[in-house]
C-alpha positions as CSV (number, residue, x, y, z in Angstrom):
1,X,15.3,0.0,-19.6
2,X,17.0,-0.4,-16.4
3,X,14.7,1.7,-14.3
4,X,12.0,-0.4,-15.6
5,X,13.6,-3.7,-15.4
6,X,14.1,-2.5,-11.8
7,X,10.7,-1.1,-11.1
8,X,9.5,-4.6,-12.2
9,X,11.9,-6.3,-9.7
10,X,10.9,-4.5,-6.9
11,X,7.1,-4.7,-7.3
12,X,7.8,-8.4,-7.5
13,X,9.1,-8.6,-4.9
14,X,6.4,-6.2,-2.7
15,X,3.7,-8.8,-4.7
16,X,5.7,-11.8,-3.5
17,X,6.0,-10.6,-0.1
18,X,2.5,-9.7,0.0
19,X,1.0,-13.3,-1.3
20,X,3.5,-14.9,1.6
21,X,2.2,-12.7,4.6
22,X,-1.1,-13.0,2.9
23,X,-2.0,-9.7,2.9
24,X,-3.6,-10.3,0.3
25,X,-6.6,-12.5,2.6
26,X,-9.2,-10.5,3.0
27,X,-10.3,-13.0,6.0
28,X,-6.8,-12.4,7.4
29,X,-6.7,-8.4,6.8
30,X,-10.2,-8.1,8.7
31,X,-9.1,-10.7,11.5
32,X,-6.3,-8.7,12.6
33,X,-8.1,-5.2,12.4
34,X,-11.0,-7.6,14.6
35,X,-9.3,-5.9,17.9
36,X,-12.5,-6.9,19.8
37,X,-13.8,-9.9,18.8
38,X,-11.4,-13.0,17.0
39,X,-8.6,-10.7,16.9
40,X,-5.2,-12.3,14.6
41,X,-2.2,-10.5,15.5
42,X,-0.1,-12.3,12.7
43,X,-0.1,-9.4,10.8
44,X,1.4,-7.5,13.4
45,X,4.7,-9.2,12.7
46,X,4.5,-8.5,8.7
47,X,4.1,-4.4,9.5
48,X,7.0,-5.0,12.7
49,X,9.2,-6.5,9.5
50,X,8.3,-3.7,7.3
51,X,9.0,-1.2,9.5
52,X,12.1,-3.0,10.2
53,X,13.3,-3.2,6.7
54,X,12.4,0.6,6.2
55,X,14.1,2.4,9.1
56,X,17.1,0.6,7.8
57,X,16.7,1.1,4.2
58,X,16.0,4.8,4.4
59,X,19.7,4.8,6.7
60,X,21.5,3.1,3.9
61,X,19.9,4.4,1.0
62,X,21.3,8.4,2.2
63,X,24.6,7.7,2.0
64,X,24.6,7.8,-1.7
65,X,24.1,10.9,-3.1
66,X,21.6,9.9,-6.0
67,X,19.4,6.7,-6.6
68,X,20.9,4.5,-9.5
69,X,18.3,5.4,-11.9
70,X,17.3,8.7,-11.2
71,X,18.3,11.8,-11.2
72,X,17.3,12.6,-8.0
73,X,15.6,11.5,-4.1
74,X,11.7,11.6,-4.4
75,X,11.0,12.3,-0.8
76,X,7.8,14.1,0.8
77,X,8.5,16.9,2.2
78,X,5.0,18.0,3.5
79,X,4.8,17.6,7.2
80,X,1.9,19.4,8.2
81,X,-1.5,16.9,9.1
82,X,-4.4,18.3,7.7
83,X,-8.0,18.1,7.0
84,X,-7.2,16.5,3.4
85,X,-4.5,14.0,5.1
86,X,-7.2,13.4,7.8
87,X,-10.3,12.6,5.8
88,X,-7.5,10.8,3.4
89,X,-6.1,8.3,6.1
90,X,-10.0,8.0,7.0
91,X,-11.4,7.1,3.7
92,X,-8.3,4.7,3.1
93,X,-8.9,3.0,6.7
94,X,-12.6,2.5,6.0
95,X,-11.9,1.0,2.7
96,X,-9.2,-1.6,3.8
97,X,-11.8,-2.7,6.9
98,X,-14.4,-2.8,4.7
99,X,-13.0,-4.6,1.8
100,X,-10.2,-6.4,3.5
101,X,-7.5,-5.2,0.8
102,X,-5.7,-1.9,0.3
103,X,-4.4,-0.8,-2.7
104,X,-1.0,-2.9,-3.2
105,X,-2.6,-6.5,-1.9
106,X,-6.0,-5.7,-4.2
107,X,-3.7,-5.3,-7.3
108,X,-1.6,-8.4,-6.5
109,X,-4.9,-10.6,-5.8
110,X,-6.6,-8.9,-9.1
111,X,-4.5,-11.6,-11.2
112,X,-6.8,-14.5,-9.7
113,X,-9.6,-12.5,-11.3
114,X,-12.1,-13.1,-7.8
115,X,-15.3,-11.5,-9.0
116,X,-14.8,-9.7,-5.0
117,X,-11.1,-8.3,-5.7
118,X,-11.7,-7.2,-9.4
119,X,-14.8,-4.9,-8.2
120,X,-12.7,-3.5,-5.4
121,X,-10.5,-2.5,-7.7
122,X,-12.1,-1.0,-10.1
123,X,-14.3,0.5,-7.5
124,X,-10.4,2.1,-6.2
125,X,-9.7,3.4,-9.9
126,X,-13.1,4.9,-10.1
127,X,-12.4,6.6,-6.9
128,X,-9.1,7.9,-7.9
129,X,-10.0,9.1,-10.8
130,X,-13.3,11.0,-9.1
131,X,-10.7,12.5,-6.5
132,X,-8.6,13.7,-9.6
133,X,-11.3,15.7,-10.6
134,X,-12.9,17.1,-7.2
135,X,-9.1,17.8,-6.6
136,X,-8.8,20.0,-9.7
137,X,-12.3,21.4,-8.9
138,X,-11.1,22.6,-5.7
């Protein structure tokens, strides 16, 4: 119950967080990636906070030895960049310009149920359930 009740807290919080940087704006998202035309930096400060909040978090967060509700870290420990990261990071970007949402601001702005946000993601779960199976395939 706890690690649930906390899961719960903290994705409030990430949806919160989004919905007040508005992240979740489409028009925003594809303004700021607009470099060469009617570019919106405002964005930059929300990733500049994140990154922020991260670098310290992951410093405080080692000093204990386990997380409170699990039995263990979950950290990646893959640090090679390859073909499948590459075409990965590629296919992500090109969604989020395209659609103006990636995955976490699409699920947040699903619950106004915009015709435009509900087919992007379901259009996302159809892809990641297609990758599942070209994964296995390969």
């Amino acid at each position: 119950m706890k690690r649930t009740l906390s899961a719960f807290v903290a994705g409030a919080i990430f949806g919160t967080g989004l919905i007040i940087s508005e992240m979740v704006n489409p028009k925003r998202v594809k303004g700021f990636l607009d470099v060469s035309g009617n570019w919106d930096p405002t964005l930059v400060f929300v990733m500049a906070g994140a990154f922020l909040v991260t670098g310290i978090g992951y410093k405080l967060v080692f000093f204990r030895s386990k997380p409170l509700f699990e039995s263990s870290f979950s950290v990646p420990t893959k640090r090679v960049i390859d073909a499948r990261l590459v075409i990965g990071a590629i296919l992500f970007g090109m969604g989020w310009g395209l659609g103006g949402l990636c995955p976490g601001p699409a699920i947040v702005s699903a619950a106004t149920l915009n015709p435009n946000v509900v087919i992007f993601v379901v259009a996302m779960i159809v892809g990641m359930k297609l990758f599942e199976k070209l994964d296995k395939k390969i």
